[in-house]
C-alpha positions as CSV (number, residue, x, y, z in Angstrom):
1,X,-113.2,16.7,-11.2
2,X,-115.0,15.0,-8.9
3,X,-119.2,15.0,-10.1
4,X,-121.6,15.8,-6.9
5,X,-124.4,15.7,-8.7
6,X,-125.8,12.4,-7.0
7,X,-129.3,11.7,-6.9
8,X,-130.8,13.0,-4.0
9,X,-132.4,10.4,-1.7
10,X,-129.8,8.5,-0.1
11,X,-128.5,10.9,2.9
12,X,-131.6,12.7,2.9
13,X,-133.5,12.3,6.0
14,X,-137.3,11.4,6.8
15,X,-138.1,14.6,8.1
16,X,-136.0,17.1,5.4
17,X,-137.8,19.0,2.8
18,X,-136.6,18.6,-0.6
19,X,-135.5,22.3,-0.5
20,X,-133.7,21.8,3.0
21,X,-132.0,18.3,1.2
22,X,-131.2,20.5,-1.9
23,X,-129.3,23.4,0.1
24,X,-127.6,20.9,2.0
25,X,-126.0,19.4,-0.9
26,X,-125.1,22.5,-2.7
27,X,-123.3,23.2,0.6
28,X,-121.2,19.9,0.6
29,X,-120.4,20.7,-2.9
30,X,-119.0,24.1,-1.9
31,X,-116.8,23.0,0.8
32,X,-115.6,20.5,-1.7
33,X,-115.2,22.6,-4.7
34,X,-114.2,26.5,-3.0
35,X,-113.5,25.9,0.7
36,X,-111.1,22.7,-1.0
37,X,-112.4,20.6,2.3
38,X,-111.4,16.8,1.9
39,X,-113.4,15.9,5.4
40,X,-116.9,16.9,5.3
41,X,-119.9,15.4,7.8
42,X,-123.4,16.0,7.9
43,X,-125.9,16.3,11.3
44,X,-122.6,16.5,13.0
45,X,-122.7,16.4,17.0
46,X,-119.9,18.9,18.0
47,X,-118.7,17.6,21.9
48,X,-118.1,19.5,24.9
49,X,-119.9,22.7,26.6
50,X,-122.3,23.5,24.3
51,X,-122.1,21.0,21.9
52,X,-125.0,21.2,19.3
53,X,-126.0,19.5,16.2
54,X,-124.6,21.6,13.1
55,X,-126.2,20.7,9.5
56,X,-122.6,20.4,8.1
57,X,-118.9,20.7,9.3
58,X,-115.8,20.4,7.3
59,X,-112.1,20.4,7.8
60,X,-110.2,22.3,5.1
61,X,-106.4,22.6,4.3
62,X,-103.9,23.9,7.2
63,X,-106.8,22.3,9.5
64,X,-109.0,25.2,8.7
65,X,-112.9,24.4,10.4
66,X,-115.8,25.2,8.4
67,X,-119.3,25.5,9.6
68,X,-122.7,25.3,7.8
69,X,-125.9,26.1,9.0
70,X,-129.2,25.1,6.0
71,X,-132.1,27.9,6.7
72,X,-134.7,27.0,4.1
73,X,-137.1,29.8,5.4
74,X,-137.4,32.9,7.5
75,X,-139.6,30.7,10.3
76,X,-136.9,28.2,10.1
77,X,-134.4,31.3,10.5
78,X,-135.3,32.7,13.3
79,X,-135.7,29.9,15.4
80,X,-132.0,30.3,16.0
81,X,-131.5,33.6,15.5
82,X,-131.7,35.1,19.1
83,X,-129.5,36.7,22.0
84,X,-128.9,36.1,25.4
85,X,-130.8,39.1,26.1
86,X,-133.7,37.4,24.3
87,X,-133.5,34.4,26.6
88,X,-133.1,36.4,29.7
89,X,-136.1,38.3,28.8
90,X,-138.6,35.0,28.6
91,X,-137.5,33.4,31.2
92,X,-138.3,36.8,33.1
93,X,-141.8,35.8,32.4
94,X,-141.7,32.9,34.5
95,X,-143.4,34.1,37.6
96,X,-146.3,35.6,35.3
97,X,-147.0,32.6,34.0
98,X,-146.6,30.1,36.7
99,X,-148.5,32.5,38.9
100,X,-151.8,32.6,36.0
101,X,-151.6,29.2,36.0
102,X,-151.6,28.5,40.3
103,X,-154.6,31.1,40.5
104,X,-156.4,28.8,37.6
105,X,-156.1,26.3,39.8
106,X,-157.2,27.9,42.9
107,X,-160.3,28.7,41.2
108,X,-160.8,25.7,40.1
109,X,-160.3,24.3,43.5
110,X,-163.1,26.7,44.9
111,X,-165.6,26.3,42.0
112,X,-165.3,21.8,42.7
113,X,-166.3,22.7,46.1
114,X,-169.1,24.6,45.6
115,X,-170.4,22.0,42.8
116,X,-170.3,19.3,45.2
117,X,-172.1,21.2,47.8
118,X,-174.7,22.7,45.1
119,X,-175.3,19.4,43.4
120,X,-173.3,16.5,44.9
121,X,-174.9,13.6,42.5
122,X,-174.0,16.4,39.3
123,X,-171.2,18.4,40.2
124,X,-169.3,18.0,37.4
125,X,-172.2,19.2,35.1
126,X,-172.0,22.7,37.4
127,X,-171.6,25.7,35.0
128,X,-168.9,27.4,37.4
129,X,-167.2,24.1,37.4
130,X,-167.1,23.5,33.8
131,X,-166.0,27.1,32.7
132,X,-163.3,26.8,35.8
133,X,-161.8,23.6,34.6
134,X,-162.0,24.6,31.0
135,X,-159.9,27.9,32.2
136,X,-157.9,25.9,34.3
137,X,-157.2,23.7,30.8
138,X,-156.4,26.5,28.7
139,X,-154.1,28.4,31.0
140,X,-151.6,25.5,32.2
141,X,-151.8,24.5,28.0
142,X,-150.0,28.1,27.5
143,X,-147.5,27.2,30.4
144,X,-146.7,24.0,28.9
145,X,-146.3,26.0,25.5
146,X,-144.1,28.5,27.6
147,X,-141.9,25.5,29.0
148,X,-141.3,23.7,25.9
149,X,-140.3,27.4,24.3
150,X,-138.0,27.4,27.0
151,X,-136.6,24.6,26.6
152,X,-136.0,24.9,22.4
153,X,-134.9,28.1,22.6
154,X,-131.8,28.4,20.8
155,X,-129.0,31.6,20.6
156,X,-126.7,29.7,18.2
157,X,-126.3,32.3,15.8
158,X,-125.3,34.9,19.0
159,X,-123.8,32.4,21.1
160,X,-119.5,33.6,21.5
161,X,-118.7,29.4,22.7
162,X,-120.5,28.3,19.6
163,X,-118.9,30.9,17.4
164,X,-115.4,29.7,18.8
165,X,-115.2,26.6,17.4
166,X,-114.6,27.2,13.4
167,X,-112.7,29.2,11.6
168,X,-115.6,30.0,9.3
169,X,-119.2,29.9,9.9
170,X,-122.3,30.3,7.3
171,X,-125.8,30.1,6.1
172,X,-127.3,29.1,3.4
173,X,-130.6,29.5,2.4
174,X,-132.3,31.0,-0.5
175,X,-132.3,34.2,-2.2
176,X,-134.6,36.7,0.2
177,X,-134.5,34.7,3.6
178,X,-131.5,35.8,5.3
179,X,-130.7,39.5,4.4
180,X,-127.6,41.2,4.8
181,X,-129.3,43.3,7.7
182,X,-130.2,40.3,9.1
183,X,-127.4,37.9,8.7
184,X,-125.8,37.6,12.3
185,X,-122.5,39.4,12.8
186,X,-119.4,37.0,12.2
187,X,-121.5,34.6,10.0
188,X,-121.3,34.7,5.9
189,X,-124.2,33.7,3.8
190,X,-124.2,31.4,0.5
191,X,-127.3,31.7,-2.0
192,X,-129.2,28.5,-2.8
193,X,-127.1,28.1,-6.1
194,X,-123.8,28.0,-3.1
195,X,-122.5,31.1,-4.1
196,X,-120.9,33.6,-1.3
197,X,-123.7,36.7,-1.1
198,X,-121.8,37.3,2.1
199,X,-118.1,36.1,3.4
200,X,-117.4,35.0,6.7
201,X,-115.1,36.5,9.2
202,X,-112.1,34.4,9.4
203,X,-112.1,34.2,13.1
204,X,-108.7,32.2,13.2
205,X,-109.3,30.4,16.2
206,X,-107.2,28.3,18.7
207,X,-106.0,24.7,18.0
208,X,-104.3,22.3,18.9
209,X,-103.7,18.2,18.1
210,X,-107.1,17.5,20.7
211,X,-108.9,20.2,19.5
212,X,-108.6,18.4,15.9
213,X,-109.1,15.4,16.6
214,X,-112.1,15.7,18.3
215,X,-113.2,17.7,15.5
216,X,-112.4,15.1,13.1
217,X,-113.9,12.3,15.4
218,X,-117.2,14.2,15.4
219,X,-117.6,14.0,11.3
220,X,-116.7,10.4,11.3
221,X,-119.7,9.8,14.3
222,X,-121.6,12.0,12.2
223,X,-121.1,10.3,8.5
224,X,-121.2,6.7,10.3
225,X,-124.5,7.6,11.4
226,X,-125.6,9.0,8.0
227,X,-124.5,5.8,6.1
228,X,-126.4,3.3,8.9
229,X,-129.4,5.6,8.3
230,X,-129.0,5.4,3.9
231,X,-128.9,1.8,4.5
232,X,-132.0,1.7,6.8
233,X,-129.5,0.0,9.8
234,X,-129.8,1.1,13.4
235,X,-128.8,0.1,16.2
236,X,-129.9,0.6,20.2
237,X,-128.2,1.6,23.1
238,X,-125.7,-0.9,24.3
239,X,-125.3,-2.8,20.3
240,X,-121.8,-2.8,19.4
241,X,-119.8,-2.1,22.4
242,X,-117.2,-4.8,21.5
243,X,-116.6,-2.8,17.9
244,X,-113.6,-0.3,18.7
C-alpha cells in the first residue's frame, strides 16, 4: 500500500492555511485509496465555457471524473454557494448604486463651485466642500465594493455546466461547516478525517475520447504547475514555446 502520509510543505501553496493544506491532502488520499483514482491533479484549470479552477480533479477506473472542492470554513463556504437567482438579484442593484454614486458627484460638483466663489484662495478648506468630497469618497468606495462583488461572485455549487463535467462532485471540509441541509443538491460531503458524511449523486455524464482527453490534459497542466511551484521555478508568458 502506497503511504500518503508525506510531510506537508511541498505542494502546499503560499496563500493555504494549514487546515485548507490538510483537507486537501486527506482528499488526494481518498481518491487514491476509495475512489481507486490513478490520475489525480491539484488547482486544476478545467477548459471551455465555464471553465474554473477546482481544488482537486481525478480520473477513476472506466474513466469515471471525480471532483473536489476544500471548504475549510462557513465564510469560505458560502462564497460559492449561491444561485443564479442570487446573481440576478445584485446585479438588479446596479442602477441604485451607480445612481448614489452620480448624485455624490453632482453634489460635489455644486459644493466646488460655491467654495471657489465663497473663498477662491481656500476653497478646498470650505466645510460644504470637505463633507461633499468626503461623501463623494465614501459612496463611489461602496460602488467599487459593489463591482468587485460582482465580479467574484461565484454560483459553482448551483451552476448545471459546472455540475456536468464529473461523474462525482464533493466537499470536504470539517465536521459542522457544511451541513447536510446545507450541502448543495447533487454534491456529497467528506469529513476532515475523508470519510463520506454524505455520497454524491453519480450523475453519469456524457463522454467521449475529447472529452477525456481534455480532462486528462487539464491534471497534467495542473500537476506541471504544482511541481514548478514545489521547486520554486516559474516561468513568464512566452518561456518555453519551443517545449512541446
Amino acid at each position: 500500500m502506497v503511504d500518503l502520509a508525506v510531510a506537508p510543505g511541498p505542494f502546499k501553496r503560499g496563500n493555504e492555511t494549514a487546515l485548507t493544506y490538510d483537507l486537501k491532502m486527506a482528499a488526494w488520499e481518498w481518491l487514491y485509496r476509495e475512489a481507486a483514482c490513478r490520475v489525480i491533479g491539484l488547482e486544476v484549470k478545467l477548459e471551455g465555457p465555464g471553465g474554473r479552477i477546482v481544488d482537486l480533479a481525478a480520473v477513476g477506473p472506466h474513466n469515471t471524473f471525480y471532483i473536489i472542492e476544500v471548504k475549510s470554513s462557513r465564510s469560505d463556504f458560502s462564497r460559492d454557494d449561491h444561485t443564479a437567482d442570487d446573481f440576478t438579484e445584485l446585479q438588479g442593484r446596479e442602477g441604485t448604486v451607480a445612481g448614489r454614486t452620480g448624485l455624490a458627484k453632482e453634489t460635489l460638483r455644486q459644493a466646488m463651485d460655491f467654495a471657489k466663489e465663497t473663498n477662491p484662495e481656500a476653497w478646498r478648506e470650505v466645510p460644504a466642500f470637505k463633507q461633499a468630497l468626503a461623501d463623494y469618497r465614501r459612496v463611489s468606495g461602496k460602488e467599487e465594493a459593489y463591482r468587485n462583488r460582482i465580479a467574484a461572485f461565484s454560483i459553482k455549487f448551483h451552476d448545471p455546466t459546472f455540475m456536468r463535467i464529473a461523474d462525482f462532485h464533493y466537499l470536504i471540509a470539517p465536521k459542522g461547516v457544511v451541513t447536510r441541509s446545507s450541502l448543495p443538491p447533487q454534491w456529497g460531503l467528506l469529513d476532515e478525517t475523508s470519510a463520506v458524511a454524505f455520497p454524491a449523486v453519480d450523475k453519469e455524464i456524457r463522454k467521449n475520447t475529447g472529452i477525456v482527453s481534455n480532462f486528462l490534459r487539464a491534471i497534467a497542466r495542473g500537476n506541471t504547475t504544482s511541481m514548478m511551484r514545489s521547486q520554486g521555478i516559474s516561468f513568464t508568458r512566452g518561456e518555453g514555446r519551443g517545449i512541446r
